[in-house]
N, C-alpha and C positions, 0 to 999 in steps of 0.2 A: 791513287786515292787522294781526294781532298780532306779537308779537314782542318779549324781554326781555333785559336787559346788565345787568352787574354792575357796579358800583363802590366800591371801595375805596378807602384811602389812608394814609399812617403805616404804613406795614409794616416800615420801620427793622428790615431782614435781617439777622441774625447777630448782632446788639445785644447786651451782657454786659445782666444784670438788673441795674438800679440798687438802692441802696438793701437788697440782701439778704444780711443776715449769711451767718456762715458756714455751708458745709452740706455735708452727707455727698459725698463725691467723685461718686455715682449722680445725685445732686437735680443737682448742680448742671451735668452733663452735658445732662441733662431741660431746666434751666431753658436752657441758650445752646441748645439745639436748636429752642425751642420757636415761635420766630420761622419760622424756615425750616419746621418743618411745619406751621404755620397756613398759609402761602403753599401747599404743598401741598396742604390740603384746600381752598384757595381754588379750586386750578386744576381737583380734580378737581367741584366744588361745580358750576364754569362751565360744564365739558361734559356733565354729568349735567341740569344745566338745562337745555341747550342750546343756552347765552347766544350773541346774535348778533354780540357783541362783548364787550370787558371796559375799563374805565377805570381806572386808576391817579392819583390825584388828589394827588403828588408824595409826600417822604421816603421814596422804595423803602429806600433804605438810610440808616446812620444817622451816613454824615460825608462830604465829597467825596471822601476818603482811596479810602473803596468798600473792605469786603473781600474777597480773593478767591470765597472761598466764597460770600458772599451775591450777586455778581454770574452765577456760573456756575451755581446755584441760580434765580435769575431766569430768566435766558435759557433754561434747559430746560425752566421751565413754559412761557413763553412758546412755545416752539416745539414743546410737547406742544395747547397752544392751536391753534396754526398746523394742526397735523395735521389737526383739526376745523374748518381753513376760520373761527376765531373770528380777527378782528383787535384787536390790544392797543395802547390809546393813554395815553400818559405824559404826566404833566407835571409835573419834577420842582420841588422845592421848599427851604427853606432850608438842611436835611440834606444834600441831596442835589443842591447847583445842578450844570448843564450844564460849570463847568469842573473837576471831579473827573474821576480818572482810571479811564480805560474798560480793562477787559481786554480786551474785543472790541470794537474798532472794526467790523467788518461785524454788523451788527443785522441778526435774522431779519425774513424779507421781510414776518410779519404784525406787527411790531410798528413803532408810529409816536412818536416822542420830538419832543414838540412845541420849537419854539425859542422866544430869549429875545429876540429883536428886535419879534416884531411879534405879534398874533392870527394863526392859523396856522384853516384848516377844513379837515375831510375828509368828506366824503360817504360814505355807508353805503348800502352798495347790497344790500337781499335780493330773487331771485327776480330781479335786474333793472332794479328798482324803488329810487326816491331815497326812503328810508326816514327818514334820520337826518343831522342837520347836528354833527359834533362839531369845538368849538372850544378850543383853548389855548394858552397862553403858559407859556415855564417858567424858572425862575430863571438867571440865567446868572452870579448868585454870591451866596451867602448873605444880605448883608442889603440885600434889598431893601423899600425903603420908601415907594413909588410903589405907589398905589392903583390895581391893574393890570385891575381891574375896570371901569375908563372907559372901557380899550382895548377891549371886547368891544361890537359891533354886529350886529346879528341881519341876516341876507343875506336876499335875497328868492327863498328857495330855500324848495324841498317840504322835508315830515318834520319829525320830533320836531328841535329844536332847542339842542342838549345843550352848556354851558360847563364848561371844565374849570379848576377854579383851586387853588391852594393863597394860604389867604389867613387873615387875622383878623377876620371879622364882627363888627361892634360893640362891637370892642375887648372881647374875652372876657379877662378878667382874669389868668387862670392861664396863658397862652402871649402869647409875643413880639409884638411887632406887625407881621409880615412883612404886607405887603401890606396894609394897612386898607382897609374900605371898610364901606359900610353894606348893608342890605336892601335900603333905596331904590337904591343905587347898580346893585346886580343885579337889583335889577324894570325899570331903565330900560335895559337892553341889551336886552331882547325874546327872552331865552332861556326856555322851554319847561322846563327843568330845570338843575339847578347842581350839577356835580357835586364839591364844594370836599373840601381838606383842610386841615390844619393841627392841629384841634380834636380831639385824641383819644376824645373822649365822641361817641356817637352823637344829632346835633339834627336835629332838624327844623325850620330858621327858618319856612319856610314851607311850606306844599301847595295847591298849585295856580296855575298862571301867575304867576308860577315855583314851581317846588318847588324849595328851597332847601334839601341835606342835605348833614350830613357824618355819614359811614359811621362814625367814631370807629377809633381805631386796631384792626388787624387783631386782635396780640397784644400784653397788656398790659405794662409793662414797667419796673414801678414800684409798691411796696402800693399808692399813691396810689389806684390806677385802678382800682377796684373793679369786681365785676360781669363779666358778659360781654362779649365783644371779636369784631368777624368785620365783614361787610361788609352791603351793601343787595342785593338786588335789584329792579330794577325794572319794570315790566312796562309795557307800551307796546301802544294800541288806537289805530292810524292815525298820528295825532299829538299823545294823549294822553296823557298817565301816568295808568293807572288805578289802580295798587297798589304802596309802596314796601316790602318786605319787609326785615326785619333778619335776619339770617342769622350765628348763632354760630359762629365758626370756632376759637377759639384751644384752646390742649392743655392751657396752666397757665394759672389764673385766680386772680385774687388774692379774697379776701375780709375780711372785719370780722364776728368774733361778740362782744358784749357778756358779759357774765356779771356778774350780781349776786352778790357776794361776804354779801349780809343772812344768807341760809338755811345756810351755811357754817362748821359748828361747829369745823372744823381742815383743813389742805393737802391733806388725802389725800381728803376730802370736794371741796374744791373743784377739786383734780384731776380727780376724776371726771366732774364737774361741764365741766367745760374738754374734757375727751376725748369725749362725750357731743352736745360741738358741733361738735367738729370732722369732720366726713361730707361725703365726698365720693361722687355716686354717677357722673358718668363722665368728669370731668376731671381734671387735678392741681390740685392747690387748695395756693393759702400762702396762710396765714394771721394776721391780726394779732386779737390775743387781747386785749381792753380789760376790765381787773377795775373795776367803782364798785360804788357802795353803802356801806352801814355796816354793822358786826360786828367779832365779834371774833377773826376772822383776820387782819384789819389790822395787828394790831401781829405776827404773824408773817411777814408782807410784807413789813414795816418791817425786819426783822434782815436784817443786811448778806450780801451773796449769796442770800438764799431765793429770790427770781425767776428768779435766772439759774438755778439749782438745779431748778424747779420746770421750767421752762424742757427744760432739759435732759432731767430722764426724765420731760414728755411725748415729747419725741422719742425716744427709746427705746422707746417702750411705743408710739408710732406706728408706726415701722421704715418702711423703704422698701418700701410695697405699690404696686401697680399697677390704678388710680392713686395715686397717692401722696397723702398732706397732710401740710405741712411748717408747723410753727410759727413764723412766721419771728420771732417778738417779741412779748412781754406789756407791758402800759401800765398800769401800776396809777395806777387812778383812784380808789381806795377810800379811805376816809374810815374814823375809827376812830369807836365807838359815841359818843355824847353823853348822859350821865347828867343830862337837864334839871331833872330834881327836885332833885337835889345840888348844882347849878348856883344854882340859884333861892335857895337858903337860905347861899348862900354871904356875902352884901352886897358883892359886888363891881361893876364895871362889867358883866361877862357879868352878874351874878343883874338889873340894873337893866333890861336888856336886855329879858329876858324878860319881866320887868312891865309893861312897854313893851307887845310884840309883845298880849301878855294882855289889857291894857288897849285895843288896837287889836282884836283880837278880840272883845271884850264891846260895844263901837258899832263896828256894821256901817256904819251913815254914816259916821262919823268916817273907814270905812277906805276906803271909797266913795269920798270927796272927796280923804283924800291920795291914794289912786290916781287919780283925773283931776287933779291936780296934776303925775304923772309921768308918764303915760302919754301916748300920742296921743289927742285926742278919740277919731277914731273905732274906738278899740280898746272893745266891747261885753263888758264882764264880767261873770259873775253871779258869786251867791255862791262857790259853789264855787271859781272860775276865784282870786276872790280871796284865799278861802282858802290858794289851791295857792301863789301868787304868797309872800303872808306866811309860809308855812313853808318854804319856798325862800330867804326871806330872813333870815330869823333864823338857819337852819342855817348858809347860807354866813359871816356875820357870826360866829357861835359858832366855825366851825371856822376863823375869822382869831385871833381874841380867843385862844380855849384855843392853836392852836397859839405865838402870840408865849408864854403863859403857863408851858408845856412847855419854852420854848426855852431 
């Protein structure tokens, strides 16, 4: 028998946006909204699939505090779920441990909130039939640091065999270490699939006995998190995972457009230049706007307020459209031009410099060998690669040298 569930996790409800300057009174109504309508097109996403269940793989919300609205927004997907006969299992996680305050102590009869004492199973019954083993454990206070992945033993029961956990795989760098454990630790429980959370990017540790995924947070909620945001689904053949689907849900998505400031003869050129990137074709989109390169608009950059200025009426000249794009900050990376010629006839340390670099470029050995000097052995360069290497190094060295020179 076939048959597919969704899972999700980080949905951290009602969440303020970190990290986003100020913004038109509209955007920023859009941005606290936008949590609770990803949840939305989550739930309607589930019945339109037809999901035979749904998994929440912990931080529903985004502090024990709980706010009102994100919890009475939960429970009414949930029990728009329920209507469709879908049951919903939770397991919540550091945001979100078990002793935070509940507005509704009585829980709809389809949704199940695993506890924090032991492995908890429910059996999945379609048609009748023991289809699905789903197991969890869920925080019962923020920092927990017990590898809670030991506790999970695979039962000698029919069906897909599904772990719920909020946890840190392999110690991923950029989040806390709630829960550590390894891949080996969850290949050796005997589960079938891992339905974790914690890891806001969408991974796939592994596919196949076990598939080991995290869905990545629903909606993004930080520039940081680039890209699109939404859940898995998964699709199930007997007691197989055949196919893990990603599934975009979220309303405002963050992005990163570069712009090379070289071709850029003045601001109203590179204005255009900037508006030209910023397109949105059916989500809200913020934006982080990174200027590099060299030119000679640099030193227009340079003068005190022009960014924020610039800044500014793009967002005017953007305006509040539907969908919207908000700029939410520029990062001047640009570099002012470098007159090597003038440099060179100077007799200073920069002009020695360059006779140097020139010298290293006229023996191709010579440069061959101080690069296996610095590099890894097995880093294979050819010409070119080393070319690219040596004018990447002079420049950065140049724009050290000139800027203390300027100072």
């Amino acid at each position: 028998m076939r048959f597919r569930f969704v899972h999700a996790a980080d949905l951290h409800l009602d969440t303020p946006f970190a990290m986003i300057g100020r913004v038109a009174p509209e955007i920023a109504q859009r941005l606290r909204d936008a949590s609770l309508l990803a949840f939305d097109a989550l739930v309607r996403m589930a019945i339109a699939r037809e999901a035979a269940f749904v998994i929440f793989a912990g931080d529903i919300y985004d502090s024990a505090d709980r706010g009102v609205r994100a919890q009475l927004r939960f429970l009414r997907g949930v029990e728009k779920l329920g209507e469709r006969d879908i049951p919903v299992f939770v397991a919540h996680g550091n945001h979100d441990p078990l002793d935070g305050w509940p507005v509704a102590p009585r829980l709809p009869r389809n949704l199940v909130v695993f506890g924090a004492e032991a492995v908890e199973t429910h059996t999945i019954r379609i048609a009748g039939e023991a289809r699905a083993q789903v197991y969890g454990i869920s925080y019962g206070r923020r920092d927990v640091t017990e590898n809670l992945a030991l506790r999970f033993r695979r039962r000698d029961q029919p069906g897909l065999h599904i772990g719920v956990l909020h946890c840190n795989v392999g110690g991923q760098p950029e989040y806390a270490a709630y829960s550590p454990c390894t891949i080996a630790d969850l290949a050796g429980a005997g589960m079938d699939y891992w339905a974790l959370g914690h890891v806001h990017q969408h991974l796939r540790l592994a596919e196949g006995r076990p598939w080991i995924v995290y869905p990545g947070s629903l909606q993004a909620g930080k520039s940081s998190e680039i890209g699109p945001r939404g859940a898995v689904v998964v699709e199930v053949a007997g007691s197989t995972v055949e196919h893990v689907e990603f599934v975009a849900l979220d309303c405002v998505r963050f992005a990163r457009v570069d712009v090379d400031i070289s071709g850029e003869p003045d601001l109203h050129s590179l204005q255009k230049s900037i508006l030209a990137s910023a397109v949105s074709d059916a989500t809200d989109l913020v934006l982080t706007v990174v200027l590099s390169g060299r030119g000679p608009v640099h030193g227009d950059l340079r003068r005190r307020g022009a960014v924020e200025d610039v800044l500014r009426d793009l967002r005017d000249e953007l305006g509040i459209a539907s969908p919207f794009v908000w700029i939410d900050r520029i990062i001047d990376q640009s570099q002012a031009e470098l007159d090597r010629d003038a440099i060179a006839r100077r007799g200073d340390f920069s002009a020695e410099l360059t006779r140097m670099v020139d010298g290293l470029r006229a023996d191709p050995e010579g440069l061959a060998s101080l690069l296996a000097e610095i590099l890894r052995p097995t880093d294979q360069l050819g010409p070119d690669d080393r070319e690219v290497l040596l004018r990447e190094a002079e420049d950065r060295a140049l724009d050290l040298l000139e800027g203390e020179r300027q100072a």
